[in-house]
mmCIF file as Biopython writes it, N, C-alpha, C and O atoms, coordinates in Angstrom:
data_model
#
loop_
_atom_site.group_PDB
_atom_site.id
_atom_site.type_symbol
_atom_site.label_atom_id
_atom_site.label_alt_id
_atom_site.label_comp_id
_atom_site.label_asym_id
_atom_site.label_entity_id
_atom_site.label_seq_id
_atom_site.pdbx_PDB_ins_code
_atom_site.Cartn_x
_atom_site.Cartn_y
_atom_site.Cartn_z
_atom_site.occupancy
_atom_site.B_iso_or_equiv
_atom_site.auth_seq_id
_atom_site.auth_asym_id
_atom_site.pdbx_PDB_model_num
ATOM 1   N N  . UNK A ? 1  ? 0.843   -1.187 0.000   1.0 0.0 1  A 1 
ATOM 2   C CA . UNK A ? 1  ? 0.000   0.000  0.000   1.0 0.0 1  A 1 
ATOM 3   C C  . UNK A ? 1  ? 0.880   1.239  0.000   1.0 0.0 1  A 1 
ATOM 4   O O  . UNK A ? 1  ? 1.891   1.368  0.690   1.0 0.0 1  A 1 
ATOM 5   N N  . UNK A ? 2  ? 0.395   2.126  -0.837  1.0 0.0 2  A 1 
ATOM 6   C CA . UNK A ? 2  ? 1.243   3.319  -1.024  1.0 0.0 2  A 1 
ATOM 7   C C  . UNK A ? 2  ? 0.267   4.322  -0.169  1.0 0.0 2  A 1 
ATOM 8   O O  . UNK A ? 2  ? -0.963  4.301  -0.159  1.0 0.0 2  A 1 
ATOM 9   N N  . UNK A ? 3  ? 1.265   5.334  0.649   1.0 0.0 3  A 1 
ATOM 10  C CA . UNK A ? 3  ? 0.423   7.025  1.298   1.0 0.0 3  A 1 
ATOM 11  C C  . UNK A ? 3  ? 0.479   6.348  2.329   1.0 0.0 3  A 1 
ATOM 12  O O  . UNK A ? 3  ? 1.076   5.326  2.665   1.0 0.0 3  A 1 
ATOM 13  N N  . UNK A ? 4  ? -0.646  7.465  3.083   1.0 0.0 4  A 1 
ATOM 14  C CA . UNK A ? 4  ? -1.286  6.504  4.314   1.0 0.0 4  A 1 
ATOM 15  C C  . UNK A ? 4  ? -2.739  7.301  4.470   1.0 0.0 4  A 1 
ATOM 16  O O  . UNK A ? 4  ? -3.042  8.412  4.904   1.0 0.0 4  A 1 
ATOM 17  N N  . UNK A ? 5  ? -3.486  6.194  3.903   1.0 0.0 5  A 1 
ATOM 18  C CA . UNK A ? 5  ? -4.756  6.137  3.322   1.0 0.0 5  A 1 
ATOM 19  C C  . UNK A ? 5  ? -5.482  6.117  4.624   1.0 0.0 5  A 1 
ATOM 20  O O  . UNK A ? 5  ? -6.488  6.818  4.741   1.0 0.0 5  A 1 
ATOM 21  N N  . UNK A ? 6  ? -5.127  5.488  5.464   1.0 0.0 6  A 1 
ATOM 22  C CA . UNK A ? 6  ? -5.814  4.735  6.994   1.0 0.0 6  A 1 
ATOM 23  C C  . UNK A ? 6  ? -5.883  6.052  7.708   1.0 0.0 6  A 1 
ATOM 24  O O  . UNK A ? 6  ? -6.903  6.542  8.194   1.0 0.0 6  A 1 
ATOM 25  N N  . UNK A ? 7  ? -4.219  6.763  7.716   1.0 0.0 7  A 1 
ATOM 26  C CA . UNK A ? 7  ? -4.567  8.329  8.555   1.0 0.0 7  A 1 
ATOM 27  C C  . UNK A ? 7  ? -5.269  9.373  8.371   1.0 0.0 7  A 1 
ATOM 28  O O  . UNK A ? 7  ? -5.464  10.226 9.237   1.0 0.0 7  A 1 
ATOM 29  N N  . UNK A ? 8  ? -5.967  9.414  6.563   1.0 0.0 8  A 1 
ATOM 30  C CA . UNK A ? 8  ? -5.988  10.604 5.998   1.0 0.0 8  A 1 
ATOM 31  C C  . UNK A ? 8  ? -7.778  9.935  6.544   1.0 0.0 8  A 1 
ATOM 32  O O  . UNK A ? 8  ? -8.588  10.823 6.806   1.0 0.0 8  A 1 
ATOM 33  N N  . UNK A ? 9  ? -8.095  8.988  6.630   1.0 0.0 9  A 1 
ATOM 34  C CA . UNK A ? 9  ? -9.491  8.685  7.094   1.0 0.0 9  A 1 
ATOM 35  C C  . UNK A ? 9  ? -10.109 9.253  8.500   1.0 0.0 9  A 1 
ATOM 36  O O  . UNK A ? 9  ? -11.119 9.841  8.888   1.0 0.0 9  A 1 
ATOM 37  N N  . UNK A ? 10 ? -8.622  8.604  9.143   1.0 0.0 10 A 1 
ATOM 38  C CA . UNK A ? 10 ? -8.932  9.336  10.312  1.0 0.0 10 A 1 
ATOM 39  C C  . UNK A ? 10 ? -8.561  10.933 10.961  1.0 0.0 10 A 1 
ATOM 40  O O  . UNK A ? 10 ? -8.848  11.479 12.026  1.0 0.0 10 A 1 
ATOM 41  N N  . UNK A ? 11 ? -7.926  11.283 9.976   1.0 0.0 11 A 1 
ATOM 42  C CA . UNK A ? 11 ? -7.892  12.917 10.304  1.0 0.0 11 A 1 
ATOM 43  C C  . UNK A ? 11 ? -9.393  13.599 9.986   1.0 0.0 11 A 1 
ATOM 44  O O  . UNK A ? 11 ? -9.999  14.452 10.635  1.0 0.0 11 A 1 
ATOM 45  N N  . UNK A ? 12 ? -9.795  12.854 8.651   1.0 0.0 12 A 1 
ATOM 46  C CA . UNK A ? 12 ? -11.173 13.035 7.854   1.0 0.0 12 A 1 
ATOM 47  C C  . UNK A ? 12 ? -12.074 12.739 9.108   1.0 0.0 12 A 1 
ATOM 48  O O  . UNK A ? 12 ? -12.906 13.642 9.031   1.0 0.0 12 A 1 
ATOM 49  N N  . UNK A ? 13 ? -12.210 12.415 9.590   1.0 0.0 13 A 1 
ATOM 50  C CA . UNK A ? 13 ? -13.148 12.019 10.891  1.0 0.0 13 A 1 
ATOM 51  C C  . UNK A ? 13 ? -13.115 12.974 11.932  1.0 0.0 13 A 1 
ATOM 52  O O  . UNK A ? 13 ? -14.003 13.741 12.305  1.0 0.0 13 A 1 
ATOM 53  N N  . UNK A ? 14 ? -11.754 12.790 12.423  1.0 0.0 14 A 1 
ATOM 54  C CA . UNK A ? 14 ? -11.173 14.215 13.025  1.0 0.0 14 A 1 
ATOM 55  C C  . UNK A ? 14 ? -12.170 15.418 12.836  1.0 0.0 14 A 1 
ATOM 56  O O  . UNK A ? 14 ? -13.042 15.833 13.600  1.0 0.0 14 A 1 
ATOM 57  N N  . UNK A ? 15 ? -11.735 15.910 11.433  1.0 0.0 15 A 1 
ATOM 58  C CA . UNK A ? 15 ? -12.598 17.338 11.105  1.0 0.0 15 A 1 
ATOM 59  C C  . UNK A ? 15 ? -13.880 17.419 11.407  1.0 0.0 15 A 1 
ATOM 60  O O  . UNK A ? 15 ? -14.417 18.447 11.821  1.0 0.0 15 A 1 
ATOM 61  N N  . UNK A ? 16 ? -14.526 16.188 11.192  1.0 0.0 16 A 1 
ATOM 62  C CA . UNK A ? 16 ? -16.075 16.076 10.901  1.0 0.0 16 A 1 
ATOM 63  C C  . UNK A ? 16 ? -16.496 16.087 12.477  1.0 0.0 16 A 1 
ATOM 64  O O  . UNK A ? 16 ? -17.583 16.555 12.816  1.0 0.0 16 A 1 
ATOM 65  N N  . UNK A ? 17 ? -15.395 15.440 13.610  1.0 0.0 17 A 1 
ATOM 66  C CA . UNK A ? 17 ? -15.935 15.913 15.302  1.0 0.0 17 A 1 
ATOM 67  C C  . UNK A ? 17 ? -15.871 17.435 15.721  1.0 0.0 17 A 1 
ATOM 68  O O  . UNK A ? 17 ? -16.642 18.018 16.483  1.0 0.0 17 A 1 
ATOM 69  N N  . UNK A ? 18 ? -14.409 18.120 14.824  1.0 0.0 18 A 1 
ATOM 70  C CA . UNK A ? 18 ? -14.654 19.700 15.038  1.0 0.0 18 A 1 
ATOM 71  C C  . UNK A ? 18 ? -15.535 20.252 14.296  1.0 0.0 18 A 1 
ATOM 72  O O  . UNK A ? 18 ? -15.417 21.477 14.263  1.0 0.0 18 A 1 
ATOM 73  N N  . UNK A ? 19 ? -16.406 19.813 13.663  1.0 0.0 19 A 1 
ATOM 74  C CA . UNK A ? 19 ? -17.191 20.710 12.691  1.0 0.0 19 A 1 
ATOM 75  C C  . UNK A ? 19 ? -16.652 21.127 11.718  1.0 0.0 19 A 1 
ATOM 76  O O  . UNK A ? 19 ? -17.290 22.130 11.401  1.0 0.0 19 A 1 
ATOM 77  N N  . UNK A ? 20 ? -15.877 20.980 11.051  1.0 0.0 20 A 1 
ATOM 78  C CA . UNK A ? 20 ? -15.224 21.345 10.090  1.0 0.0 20 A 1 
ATOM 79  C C  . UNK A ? 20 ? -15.953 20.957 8.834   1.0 0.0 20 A 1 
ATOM 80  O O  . UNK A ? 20 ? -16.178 19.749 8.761   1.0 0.0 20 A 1 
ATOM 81  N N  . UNK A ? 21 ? -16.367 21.672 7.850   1.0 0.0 21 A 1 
ATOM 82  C CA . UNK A ? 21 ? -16.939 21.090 7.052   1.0 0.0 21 A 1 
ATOM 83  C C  . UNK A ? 21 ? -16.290 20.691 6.262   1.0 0.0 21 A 1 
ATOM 84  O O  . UNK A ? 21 ? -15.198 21.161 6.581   1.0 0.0 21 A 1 
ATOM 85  N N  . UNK A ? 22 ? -16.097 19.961 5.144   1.0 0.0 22 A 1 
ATOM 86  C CA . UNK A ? 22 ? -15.392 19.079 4.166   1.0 0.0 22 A 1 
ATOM 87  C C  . UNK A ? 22 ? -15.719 19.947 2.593   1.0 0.0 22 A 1 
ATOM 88  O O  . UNK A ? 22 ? -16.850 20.218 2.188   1.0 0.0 22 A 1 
ATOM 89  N N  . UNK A ? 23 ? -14.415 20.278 1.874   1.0 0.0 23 A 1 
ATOM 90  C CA . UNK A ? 23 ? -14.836 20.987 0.453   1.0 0.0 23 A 1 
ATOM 91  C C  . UNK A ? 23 ? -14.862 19.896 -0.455  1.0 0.0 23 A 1 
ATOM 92  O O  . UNK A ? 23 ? -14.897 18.704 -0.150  1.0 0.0 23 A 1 
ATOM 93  N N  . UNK A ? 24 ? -14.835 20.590 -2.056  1.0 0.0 24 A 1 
ATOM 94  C CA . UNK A ? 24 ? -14.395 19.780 -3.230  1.0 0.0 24 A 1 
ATOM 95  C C  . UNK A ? 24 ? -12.607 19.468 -2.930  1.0 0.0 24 A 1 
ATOM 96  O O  . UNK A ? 24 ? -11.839 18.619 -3.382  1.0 0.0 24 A 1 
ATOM 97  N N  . UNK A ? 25 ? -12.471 20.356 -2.163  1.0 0.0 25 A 1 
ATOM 98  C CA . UNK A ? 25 ? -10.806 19.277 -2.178  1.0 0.0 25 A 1 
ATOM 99  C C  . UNK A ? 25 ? -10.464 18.577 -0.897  1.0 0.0 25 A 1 
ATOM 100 O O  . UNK A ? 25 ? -9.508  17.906 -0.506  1.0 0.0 25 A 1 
ATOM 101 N N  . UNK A ? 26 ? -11.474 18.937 -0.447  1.0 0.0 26 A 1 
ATOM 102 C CA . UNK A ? 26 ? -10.852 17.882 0.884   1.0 0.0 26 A 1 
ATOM 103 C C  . UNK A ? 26 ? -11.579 16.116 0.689   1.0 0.0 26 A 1 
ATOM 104 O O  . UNK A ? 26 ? -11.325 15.118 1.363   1.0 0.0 26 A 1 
ATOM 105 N N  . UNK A ? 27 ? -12.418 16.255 -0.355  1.0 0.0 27 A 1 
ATOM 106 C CA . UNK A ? 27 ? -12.882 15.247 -0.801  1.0 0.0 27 A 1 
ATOM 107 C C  . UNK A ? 27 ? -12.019 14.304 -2.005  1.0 0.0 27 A 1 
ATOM 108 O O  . UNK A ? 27 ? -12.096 13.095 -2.220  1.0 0.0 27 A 1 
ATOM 109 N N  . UNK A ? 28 ? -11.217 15.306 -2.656  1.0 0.0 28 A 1 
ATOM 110 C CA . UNK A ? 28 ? -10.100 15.270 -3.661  1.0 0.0 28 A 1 
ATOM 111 C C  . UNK A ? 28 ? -9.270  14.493 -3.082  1.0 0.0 28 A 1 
ATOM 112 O O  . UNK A ? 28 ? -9.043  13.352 -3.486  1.0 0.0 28 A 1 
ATOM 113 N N  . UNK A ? 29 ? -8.677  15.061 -1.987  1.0 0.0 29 A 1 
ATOM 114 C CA . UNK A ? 29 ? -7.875  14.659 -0.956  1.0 0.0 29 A 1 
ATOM 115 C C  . UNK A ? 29 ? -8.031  13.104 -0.383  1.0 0.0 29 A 1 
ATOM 116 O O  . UNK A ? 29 ? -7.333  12.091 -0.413  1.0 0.0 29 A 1 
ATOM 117 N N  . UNK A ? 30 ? -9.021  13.383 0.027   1.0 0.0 30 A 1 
ATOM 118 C CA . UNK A ? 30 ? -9.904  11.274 0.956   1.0 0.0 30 A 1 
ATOM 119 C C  . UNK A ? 30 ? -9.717  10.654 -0.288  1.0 0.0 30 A 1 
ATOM 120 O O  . UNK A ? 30 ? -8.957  9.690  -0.184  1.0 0.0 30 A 1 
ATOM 121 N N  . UNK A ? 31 ? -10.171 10.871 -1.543  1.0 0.0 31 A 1 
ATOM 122 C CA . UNK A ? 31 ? -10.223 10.327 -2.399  1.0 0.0 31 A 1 
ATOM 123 C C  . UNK A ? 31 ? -9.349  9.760  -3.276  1.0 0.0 31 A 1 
ATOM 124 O O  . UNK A ? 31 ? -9.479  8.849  -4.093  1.0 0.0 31 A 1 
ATOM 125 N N  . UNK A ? 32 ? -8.243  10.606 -2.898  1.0 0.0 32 A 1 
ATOM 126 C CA . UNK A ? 32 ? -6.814  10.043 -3.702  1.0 0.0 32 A 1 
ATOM 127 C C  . UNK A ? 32 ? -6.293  9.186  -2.595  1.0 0.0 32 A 1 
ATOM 128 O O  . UNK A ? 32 ? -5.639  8.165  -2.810  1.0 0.0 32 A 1 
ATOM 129 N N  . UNK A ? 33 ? -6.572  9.585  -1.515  1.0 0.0 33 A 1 
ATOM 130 C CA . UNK A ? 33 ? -6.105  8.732  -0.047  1.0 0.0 33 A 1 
ATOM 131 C C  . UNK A ? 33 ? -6.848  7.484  -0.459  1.0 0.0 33 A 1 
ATOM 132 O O  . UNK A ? 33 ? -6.274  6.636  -1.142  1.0 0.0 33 A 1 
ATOM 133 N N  . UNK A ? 34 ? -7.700  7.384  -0.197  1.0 0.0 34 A 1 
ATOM 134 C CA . UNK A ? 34 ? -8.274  5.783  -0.418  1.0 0.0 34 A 1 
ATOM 135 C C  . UNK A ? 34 ? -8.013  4.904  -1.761  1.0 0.0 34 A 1 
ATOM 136 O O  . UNK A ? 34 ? -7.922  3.678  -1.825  1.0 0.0 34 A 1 
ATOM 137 N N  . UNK A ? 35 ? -7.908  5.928  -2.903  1.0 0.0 35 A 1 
ATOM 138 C CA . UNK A ? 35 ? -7.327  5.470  -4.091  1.0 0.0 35 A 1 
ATOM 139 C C  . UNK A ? 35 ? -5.954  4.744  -4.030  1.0 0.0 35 A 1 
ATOM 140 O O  . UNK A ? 35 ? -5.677  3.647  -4.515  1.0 0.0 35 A 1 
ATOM 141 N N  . UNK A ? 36 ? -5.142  5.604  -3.318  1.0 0.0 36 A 1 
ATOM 142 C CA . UNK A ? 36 ? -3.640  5.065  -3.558  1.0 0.0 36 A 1 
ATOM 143 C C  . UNK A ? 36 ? -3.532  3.872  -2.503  1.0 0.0 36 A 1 
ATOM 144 O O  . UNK A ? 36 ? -2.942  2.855  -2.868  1.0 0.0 36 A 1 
ATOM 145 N N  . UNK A ? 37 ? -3.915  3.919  -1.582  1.0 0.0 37 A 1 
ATOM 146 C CA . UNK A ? 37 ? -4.140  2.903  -0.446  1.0 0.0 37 A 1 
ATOM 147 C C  . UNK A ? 37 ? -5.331  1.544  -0.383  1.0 0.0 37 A 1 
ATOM 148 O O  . UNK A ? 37 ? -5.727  0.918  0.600   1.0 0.0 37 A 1 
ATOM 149 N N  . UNK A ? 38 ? -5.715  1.388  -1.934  1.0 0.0 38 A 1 
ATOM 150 C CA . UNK A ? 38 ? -6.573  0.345  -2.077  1.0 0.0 38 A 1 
ATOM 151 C C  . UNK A ? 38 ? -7.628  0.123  -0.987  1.0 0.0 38 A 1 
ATOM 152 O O  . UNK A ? 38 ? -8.090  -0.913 -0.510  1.0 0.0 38 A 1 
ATOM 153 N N  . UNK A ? 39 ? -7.815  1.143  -0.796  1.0 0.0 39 A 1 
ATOM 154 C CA . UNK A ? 39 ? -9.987  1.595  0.362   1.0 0.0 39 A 1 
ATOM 155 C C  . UNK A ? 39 ? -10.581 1.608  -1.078  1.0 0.0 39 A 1 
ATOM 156 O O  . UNK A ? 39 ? -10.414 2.623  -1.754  1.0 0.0 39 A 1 
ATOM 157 N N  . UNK A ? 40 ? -11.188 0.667  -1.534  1.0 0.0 40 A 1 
ATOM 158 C CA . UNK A ? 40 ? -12.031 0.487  -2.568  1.0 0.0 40 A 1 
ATOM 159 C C  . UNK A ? 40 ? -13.444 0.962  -2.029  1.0 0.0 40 A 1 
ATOM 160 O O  . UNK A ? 40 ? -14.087 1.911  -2.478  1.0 0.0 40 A 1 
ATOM 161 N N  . UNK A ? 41 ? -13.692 0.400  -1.323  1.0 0.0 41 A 1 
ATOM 162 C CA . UNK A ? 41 ? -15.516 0.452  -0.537  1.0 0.0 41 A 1 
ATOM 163 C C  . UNK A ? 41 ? -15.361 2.139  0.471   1.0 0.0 41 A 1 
ATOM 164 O O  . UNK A ? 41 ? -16.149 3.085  0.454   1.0 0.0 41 A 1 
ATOM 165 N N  . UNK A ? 42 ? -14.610 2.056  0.925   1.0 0.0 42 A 1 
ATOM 166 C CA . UNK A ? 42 ? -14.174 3.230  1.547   1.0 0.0 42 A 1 
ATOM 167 C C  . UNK A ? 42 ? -14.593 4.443  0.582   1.0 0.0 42 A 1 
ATOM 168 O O  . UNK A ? 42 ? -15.644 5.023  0.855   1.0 0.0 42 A 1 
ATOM 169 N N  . UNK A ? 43 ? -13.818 4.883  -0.567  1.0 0.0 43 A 1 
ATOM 170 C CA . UNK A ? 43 ? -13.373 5.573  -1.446  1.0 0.0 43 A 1 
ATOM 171 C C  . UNK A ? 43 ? -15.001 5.492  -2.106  1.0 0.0 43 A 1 
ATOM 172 O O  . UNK A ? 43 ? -15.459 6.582  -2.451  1.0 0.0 43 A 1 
ATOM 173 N N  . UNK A ? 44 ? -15.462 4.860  -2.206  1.0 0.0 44 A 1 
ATOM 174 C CA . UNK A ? 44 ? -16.877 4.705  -2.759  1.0 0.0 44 A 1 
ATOM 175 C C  . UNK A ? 44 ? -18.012 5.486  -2.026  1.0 0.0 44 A 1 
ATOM 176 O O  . UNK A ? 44 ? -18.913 6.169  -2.513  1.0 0.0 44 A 1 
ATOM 177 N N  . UNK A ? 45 ? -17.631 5.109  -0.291  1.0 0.0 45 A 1 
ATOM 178 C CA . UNK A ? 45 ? -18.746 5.509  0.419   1.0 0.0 45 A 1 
ATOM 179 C C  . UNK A ? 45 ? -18.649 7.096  0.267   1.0 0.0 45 A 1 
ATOM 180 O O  . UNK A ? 45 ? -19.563 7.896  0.070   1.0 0.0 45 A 1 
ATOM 181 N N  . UNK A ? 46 ? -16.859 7.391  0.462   1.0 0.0 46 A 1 
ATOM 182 C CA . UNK A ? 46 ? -16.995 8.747  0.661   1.0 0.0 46 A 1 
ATOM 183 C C  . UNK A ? 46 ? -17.558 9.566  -0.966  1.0 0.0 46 A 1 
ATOM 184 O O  . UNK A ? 46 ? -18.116 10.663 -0.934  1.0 0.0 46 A 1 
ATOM 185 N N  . UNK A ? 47 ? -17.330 8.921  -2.112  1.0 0.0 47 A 1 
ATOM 186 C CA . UNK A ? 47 ? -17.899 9.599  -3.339  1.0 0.0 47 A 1 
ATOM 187 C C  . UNK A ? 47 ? -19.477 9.528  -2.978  1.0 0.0 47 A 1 
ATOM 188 O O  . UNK A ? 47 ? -20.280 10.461 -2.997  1.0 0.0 47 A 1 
ATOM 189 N N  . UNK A ? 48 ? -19.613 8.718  -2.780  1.0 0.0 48 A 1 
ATOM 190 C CA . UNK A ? 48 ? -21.494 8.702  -2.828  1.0 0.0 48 A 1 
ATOM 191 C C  . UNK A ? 48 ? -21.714 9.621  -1.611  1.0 0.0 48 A 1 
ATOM 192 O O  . UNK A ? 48 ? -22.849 10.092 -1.539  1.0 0.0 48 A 1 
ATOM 193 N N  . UNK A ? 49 ? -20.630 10.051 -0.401  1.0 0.0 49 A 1 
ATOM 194 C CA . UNK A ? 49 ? -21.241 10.899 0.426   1.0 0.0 49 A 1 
ATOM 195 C C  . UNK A ? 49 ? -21.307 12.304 0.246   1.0 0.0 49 A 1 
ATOM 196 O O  . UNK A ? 49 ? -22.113 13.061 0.786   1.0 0.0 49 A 1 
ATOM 197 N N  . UNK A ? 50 ? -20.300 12.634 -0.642  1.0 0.0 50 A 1 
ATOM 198 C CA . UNK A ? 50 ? -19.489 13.943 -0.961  1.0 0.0 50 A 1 
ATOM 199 C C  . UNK A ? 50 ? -21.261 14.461 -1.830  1.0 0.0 50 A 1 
ATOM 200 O O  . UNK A ? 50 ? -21.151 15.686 -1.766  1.0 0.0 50 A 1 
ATOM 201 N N  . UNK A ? 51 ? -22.237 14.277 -2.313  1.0 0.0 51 A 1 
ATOM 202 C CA . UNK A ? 51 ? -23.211 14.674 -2.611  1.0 0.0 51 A 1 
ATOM 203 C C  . UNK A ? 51 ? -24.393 14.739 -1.972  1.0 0.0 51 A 1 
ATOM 204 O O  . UNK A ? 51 ? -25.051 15.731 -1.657  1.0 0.0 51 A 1 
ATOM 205 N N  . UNK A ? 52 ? -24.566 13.791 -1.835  1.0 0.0 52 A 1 
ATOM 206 C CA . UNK A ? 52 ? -25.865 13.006 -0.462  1.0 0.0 52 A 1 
ATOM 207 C C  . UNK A ? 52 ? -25.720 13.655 0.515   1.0 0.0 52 A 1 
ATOM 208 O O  . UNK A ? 52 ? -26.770 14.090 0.988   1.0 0.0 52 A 1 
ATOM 209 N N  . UNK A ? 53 ? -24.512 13.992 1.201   1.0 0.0 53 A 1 
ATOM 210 C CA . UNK A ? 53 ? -24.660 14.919 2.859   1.0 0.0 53 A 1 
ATOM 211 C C  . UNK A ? 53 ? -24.116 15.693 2.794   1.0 0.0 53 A 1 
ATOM 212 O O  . UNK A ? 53 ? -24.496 16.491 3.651   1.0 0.0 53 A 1 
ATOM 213 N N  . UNK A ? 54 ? -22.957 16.243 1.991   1.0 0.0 54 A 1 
ATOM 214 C CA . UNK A ? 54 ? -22.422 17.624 1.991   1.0 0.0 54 A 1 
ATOM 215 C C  . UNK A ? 54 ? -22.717 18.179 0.142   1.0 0.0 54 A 1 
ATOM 216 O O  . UNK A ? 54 ? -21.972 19.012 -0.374  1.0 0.0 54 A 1 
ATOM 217 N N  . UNK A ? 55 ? -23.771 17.610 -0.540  1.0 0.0 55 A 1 
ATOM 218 C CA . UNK A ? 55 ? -24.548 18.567 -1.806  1.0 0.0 55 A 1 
ATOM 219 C C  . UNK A ? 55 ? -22.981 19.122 -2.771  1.0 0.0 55 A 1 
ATOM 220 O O  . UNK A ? 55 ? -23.121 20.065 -3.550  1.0 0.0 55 A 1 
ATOM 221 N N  . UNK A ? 56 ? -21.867 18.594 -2.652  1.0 0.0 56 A 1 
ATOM 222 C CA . UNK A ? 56 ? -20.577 18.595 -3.630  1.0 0.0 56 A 1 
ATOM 223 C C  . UNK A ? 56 ? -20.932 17.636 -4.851  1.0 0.0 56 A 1 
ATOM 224 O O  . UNK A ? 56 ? -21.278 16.455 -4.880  1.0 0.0 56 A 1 
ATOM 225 N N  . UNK A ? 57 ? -20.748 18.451 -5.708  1.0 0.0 57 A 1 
ATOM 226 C CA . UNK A ? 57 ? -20.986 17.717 -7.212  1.0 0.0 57 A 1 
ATOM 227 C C  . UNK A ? 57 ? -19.675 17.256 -7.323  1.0 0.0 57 A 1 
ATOM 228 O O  . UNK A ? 57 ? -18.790 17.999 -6.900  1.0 0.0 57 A 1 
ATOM 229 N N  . UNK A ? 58 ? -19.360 16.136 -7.826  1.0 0.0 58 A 1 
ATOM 230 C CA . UNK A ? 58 ? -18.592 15.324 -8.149  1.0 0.0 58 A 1 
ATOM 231 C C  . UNK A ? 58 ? -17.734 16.317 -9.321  1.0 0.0 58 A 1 
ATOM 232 O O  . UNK A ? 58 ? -18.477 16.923 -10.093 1.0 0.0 58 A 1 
ATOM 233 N N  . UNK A ? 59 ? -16.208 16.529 -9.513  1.0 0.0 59 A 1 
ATOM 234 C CA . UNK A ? 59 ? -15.662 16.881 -11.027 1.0 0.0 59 A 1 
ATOM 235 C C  . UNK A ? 59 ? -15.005 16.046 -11.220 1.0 0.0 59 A 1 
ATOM 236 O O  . UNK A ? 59 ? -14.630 15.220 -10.388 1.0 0.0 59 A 1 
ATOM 237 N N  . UNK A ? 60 ? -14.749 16.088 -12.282 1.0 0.0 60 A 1 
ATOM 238 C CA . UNK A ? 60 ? -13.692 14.915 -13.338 1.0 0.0 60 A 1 
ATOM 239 C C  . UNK A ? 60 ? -12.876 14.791 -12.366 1.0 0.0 60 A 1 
ATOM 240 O O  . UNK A ? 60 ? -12.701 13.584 -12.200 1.0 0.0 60 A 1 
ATOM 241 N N  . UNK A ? 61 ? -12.203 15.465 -11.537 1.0 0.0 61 A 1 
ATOM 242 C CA . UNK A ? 61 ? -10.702 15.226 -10.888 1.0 0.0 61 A 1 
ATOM 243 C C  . UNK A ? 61 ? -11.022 14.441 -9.996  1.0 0.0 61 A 1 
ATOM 244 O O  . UNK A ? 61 ? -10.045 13.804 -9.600  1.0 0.0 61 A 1 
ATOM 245 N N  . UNK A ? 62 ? -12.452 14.059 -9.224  1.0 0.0 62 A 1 
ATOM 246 C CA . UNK A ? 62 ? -13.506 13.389 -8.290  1.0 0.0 62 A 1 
ATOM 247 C C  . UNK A ? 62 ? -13.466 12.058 -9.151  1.0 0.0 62 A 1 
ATOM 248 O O  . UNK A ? 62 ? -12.911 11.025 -8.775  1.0 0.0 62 A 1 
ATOM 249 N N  . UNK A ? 63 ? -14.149 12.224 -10.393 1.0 0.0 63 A 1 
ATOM 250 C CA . UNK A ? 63 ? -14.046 10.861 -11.085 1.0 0.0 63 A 1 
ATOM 251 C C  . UNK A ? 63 ? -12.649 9.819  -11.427 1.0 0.0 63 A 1 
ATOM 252 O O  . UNK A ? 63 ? -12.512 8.595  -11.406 1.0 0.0 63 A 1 
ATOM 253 N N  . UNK A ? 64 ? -11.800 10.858 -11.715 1.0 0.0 64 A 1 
ATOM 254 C CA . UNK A ? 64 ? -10.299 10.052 -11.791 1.0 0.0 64 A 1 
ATOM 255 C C  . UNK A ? 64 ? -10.040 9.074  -10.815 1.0 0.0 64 A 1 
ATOM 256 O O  . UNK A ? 64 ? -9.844  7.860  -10.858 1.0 0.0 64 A 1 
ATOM 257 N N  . UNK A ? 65 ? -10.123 10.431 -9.385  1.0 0.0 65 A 1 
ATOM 258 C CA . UNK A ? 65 ? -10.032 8.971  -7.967  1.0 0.0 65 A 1 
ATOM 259 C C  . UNK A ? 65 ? -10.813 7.671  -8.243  1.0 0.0 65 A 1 
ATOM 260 O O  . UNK A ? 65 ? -10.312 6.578  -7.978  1.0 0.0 65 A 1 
ATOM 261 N N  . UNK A ? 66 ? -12.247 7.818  -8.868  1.0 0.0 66 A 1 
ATOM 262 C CA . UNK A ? 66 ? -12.488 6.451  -8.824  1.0 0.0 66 A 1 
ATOM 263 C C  . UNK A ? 66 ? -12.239 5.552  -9.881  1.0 0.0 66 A 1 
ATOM 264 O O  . UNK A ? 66 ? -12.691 4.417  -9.728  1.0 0.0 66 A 1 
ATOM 265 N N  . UNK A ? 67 ? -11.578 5.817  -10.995 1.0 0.0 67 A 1 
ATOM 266 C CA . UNK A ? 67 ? -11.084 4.815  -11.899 1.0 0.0 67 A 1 
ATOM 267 C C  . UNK A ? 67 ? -9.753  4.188  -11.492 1.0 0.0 67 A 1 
ATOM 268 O O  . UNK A ? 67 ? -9.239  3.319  -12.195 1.0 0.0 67 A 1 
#
């Protein structure tokens, strides 16, 4: 496993106990994290969440992470 996919989850969690809200790049961000670190289901939940609970439209640079 390349990065560290596992920390960038849990910093991502982190934010979400301070209230921090999450942008188009901090989703960029989880997303290349779980990409490079083989979080397949992970990397999925957070694309399908990045619209559903925080209303972020997906961009191409969103779609790359998941190919």
């Amino acid at each position: 496993q390349h990065g560290h996919g596992k920390e960038a989850l849990k910093l991502f969690q982190q934010m979400l106990m301070e209230d921090v809200a999450p942008n188009e790049i901090t989703f960029l961000s989880i997303l290349s994290a779980c990409s490079h670190a083989g979080l397949v289901d992970e990397g999925c939940d957070f694309f399908i969440s990045m619209h559903r609970d925080y209303g972020i439209m997906p961009t191409i640079e969103h779609y790359n992470c998941m190919i």
